[in-house]
KOLPA-967890 format. One record per residue (C-alpha): residue in three letters; x, y, z; chain. Coordinates in pm, whole numbers, always signed. Layout:
residues N
SITE    aa       c1       c2       c3   ch
SITE   ALA        X        Y        Z    A
...
This chain:
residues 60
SITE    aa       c1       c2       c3   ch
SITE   UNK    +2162    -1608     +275    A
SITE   UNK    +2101    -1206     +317    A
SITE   UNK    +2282     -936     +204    A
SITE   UNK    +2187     -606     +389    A
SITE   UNK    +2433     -305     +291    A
SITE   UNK    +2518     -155     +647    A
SITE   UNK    +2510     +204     +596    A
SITE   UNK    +2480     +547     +800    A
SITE   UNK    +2123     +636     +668    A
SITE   UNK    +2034     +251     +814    A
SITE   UNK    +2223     +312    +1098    A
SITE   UNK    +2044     +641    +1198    A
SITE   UNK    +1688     +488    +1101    A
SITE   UNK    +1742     +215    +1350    A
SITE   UNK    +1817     +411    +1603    A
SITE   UNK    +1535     +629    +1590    A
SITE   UNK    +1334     +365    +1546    A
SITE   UNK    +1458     +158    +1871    A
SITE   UNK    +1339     +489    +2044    A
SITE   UNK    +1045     +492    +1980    A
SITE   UNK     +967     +138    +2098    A
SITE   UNK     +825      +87    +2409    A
SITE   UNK     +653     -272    +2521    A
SITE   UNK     +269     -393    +2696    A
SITE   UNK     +325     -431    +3064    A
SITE   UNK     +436     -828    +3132    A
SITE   UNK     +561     -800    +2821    A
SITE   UNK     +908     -999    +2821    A
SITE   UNK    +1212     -876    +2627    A
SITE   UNK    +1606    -1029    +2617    A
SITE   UNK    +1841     -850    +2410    A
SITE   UNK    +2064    -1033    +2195    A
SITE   UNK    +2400     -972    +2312    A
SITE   UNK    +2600    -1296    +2166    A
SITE   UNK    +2651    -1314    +1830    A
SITE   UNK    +2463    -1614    +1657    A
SITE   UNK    +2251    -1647    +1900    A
SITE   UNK    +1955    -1530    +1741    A
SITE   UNK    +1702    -1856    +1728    A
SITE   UNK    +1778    -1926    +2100    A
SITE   UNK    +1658    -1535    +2223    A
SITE   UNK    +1336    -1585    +1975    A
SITE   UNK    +1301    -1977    +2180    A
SITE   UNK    +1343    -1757    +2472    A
SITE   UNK    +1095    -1453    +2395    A
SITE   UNK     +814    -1737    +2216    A
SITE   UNK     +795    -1919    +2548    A
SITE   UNK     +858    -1636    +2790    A
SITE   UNK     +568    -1400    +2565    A
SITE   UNK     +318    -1723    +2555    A
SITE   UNK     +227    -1894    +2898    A
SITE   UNK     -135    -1911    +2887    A
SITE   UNK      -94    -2123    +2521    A
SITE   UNK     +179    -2348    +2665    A
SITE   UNK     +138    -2646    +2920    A
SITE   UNK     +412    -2808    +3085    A
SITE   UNK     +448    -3122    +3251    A
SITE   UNK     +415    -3140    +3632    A
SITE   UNK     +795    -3223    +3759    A
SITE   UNK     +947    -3042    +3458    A
């Protein structure tokens, strides 16, 4: 379990941080919108990030 105090000053850091961010062409990003839903969007960003390391079957 985490604790992480909420505050302004944390609040203000991430969002200048979240400006400056700015992804490598093909690069594929989903943002988490539903709550608790964080292992399925890091699933989804593994796979989507990854498809010259991942083989799938034929009729899948």
């Amino acid at each position: 379990m985490l604790l992480f105090p909420l505050t302004q000053q944390h609040e203000s850091f991430r969002q200048q941080q979240a400006g400056k961010v700015s992804g490598a062409p093909g690069l594929y990003f989903l943002k988490q919108t539903v709550v608790n839903s964080c292992g399925t969007v890091a699933l989804l960003h593994a796979v989507a990030n990854n498809p010259t390391h991942i083989e799938y079957d034929g009729d899948s």
